[in-house]
N, C-alpha and C positions, 0 to 999 in steps of 0.2 A: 793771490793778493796777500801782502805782509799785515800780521796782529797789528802792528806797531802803528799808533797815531799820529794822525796828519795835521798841520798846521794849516790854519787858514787866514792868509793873509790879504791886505787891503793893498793898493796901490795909492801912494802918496806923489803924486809929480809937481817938482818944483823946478826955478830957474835958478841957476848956478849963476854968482857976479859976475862972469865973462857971459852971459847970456847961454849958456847950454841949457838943454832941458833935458832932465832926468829923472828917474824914479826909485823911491824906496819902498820898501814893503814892512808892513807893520802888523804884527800877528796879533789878530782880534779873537781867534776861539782855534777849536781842536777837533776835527774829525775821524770818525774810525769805520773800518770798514764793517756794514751790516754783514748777522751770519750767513745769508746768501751768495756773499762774494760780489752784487751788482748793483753796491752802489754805498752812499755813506749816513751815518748817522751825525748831527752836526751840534755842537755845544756851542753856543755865543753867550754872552757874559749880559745879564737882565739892561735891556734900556737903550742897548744898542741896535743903530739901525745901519744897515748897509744899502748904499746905493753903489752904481757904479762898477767896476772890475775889483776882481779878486782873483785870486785861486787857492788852490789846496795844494798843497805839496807835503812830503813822505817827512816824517820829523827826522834831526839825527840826532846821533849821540854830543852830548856834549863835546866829547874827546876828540870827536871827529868833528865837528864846526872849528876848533883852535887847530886841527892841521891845517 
């Protein structure tokens, strides 16, 4: 498993003016993997409460989110 921390995002679904449904994702806190390797330690920001789907995904570099 990679040092490097994990984003944790919320899922936003909205309806687009032609009527489509779609989804964004909005990163709420930051995950990293415990020293065991099986499983995560999770930061969320005081006050906030999560209902509903999320996930966790591997962060990137900056450099590499603009290719």
């Amino acid at each position: 498993m990679t040092d490097k921390p994990f984003n944790i995002l919320v899922a936003d679904t909205y309806t687009t003016k032609n009527g489509e449904e779609k989804t964004s994702w909005i990163r709420v806190g930051v995950a990293f993997p415990n020293k065991s390797g099986e499983g995560f330690t999770c930061q969320l920001p005081e006050g906030l409460a999560l209902t509903g789907r999320f996930m966790i995904l591997p962060r990137t570099d900056k450099t590499e989110d603009a290719a």
